[in-house]
ZAGU-757086 format. One record per residue (C-alpha): chain; y negated, z negated, x negated; residue number from 0. Coordinates in Angstrom, 3 decimals, m for minus. Example, Ala and Ser with C-alpha at 12.3 -4.5 7.8 and 13.67 -1.06 7.14 Angstrom:
<nodes>
{node A, {4.500, m7.800, m12.300}, 0}
{node A, {1.060, m7.140, m13.670}, 1}
</nodes>
This chain:
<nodes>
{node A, {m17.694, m27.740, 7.332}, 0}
{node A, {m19.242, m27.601, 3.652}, 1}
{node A, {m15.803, m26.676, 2.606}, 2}
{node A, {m15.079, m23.623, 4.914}, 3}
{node A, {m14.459, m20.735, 3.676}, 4}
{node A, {m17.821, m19.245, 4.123}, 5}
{node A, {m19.909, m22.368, 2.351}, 6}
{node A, {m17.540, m21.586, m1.074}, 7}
{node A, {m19.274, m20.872, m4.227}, 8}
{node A, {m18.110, m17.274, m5.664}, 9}
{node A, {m18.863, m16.383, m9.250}, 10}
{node A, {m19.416, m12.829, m10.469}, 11}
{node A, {m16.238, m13.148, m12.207}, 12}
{node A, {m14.217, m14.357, m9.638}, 13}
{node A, {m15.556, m11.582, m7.665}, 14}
{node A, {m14.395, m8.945, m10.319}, 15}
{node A, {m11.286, m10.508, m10.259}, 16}
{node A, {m10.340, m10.462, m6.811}, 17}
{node A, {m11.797, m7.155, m6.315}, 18}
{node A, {m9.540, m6.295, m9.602}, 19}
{node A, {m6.557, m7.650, m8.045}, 20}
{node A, {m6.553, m5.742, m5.006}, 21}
{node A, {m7.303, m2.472, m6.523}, 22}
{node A, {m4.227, m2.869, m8.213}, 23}
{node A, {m2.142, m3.921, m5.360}, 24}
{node A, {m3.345, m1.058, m3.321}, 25}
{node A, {m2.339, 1.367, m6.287}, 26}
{node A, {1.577, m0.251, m6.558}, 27}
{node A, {2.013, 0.192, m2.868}, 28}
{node A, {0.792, 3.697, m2.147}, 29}
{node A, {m0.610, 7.032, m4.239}, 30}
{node A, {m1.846, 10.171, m2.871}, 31}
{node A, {m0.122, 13.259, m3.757}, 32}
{node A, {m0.500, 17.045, m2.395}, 33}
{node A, {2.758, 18.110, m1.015}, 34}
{node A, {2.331, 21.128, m3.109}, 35}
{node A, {2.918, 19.721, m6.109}, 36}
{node A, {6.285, 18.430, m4.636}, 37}
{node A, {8.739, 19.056, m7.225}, 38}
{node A, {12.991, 20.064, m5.831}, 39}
{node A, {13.742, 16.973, m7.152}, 40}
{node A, {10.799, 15.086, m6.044}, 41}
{node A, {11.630, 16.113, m2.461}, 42}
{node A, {15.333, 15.146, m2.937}, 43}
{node A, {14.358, 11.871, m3.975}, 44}
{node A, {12.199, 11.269, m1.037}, 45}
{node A, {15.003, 12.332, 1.198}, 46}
{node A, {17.360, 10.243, m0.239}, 47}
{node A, {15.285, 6.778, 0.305}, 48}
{node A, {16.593, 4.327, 2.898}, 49}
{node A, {14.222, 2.851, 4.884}, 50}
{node A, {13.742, m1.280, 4.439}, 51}
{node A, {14.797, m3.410, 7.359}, 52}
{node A, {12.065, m4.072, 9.899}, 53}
{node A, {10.840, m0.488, 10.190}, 54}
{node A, {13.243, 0.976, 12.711}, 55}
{node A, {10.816, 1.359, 15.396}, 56}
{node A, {9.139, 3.841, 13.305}, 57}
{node A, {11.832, 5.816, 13.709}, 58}
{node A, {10.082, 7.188, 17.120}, 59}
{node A, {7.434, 8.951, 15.369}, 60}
{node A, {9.925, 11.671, 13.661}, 61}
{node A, {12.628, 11.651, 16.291}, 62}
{node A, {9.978, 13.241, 18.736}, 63}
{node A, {8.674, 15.643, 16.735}, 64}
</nodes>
């Protein structure tokens, strides 16, 4: 049980790092934008992505609306 993860030893840096590391994976997979600063062809764009297989269930959530 020494070895679980709670008993490891975490430096400063290593702390930095991983905190580092996910603040940049959070930015690459999602921003925050006001939909009023939406340009035409920032709005075409969106409308033209495809969804990734995997996600079709989601399709619920705008087919009731």
């Amino acid at each position: 049980m020494a070895n679980g993860p709670k008993n490891r030893i975490r430096t400063h840096a290593t702390d930095e790092e991983g905190v580092a590391a996910w603040h940049q994976a959070a930015a690459r997979d999602r921003r925050a934008v006001l939909t009023v600063d939406l340009t035409d062809e920032d709005i075409a764009a969106i409308e033209a992505r495809e969804m990734r297989p995997g996600f079709e269930h989601l399709n619920i959530e705008v087919d009731d609306a």
